[in-house]
C-alpha positions as CSV (number, residue, x, y, z in Angstrom):
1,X,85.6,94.8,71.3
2,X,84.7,96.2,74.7
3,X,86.4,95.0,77.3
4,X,85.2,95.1,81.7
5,X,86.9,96.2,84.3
6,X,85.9,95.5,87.6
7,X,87.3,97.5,90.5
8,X,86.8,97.5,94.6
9,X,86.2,100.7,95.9
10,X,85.5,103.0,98.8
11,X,83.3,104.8,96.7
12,X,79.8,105.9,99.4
13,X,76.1,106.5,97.9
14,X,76.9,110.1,98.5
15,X,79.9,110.6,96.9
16,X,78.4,109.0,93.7
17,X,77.4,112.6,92.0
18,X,81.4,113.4,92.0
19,X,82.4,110.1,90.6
20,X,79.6,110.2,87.7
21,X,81.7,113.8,86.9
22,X,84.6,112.2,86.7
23,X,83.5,109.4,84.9
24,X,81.4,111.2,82.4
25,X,84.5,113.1,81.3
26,X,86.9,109.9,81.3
27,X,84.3,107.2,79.7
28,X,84.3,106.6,76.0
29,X,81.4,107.5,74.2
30,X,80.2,103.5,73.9
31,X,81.5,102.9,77.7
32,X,79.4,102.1,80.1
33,X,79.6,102.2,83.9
34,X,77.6,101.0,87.1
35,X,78.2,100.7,90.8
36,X,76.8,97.7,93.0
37,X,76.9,99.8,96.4
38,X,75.4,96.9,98.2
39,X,78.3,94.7,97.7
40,X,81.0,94.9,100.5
41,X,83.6,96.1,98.0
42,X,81.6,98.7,96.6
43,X,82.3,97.3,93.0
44,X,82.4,99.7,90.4
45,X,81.9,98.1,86.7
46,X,83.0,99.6,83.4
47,X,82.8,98.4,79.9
48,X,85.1,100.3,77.6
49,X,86.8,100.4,74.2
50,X,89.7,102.6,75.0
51,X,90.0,102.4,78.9
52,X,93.1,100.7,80.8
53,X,92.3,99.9,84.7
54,X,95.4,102.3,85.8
55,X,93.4,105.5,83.8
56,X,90.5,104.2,85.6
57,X,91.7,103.8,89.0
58,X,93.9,106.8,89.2
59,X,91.0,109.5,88.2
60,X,89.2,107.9,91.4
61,X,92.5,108.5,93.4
62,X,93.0,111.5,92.6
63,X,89.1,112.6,94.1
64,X,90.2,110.3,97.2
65,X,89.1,107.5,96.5
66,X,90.5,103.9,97.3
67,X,90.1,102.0,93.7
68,X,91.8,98.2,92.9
69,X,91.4,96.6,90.2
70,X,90.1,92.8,91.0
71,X,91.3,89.9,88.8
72,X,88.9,88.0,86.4
């Protein structure tokens, strides 16, 4: 069963080509993942199988980006 994640993020339109790297090589192959650039937390969405928020959040980290997980 896929499960979301929901993160805030500092993620900007022009840094998205270096996140969809990252996340093209972290995703599982029936993941899923989506920005909404318009909200004021930058909210990154993913829908995985195999994904825990901490794998998530520290890949964006470690490119410099600020990346929290919100609660449900």
């Amino acid at each position: 069963m896929k499960k979301i994640l929901v993160f805030k993020t500092s993620v900007e339109e022009e840094l998205v080509p270096k996140v969809n790297e990252v996340m093209k090589n972290l995703i599982d192959e029936n993941g899923n993942w989506n920005f909404d650039l318009e909200d004021c937390d930058r909210i990154l969405r993913v829908e995985t199988l195999l994904l825990d928020a901490c794998e998530v959040a520290q890949e964006l980290e470690n490119i410099g980006l600020y990346c929290q997980e919100l609660p449900d």
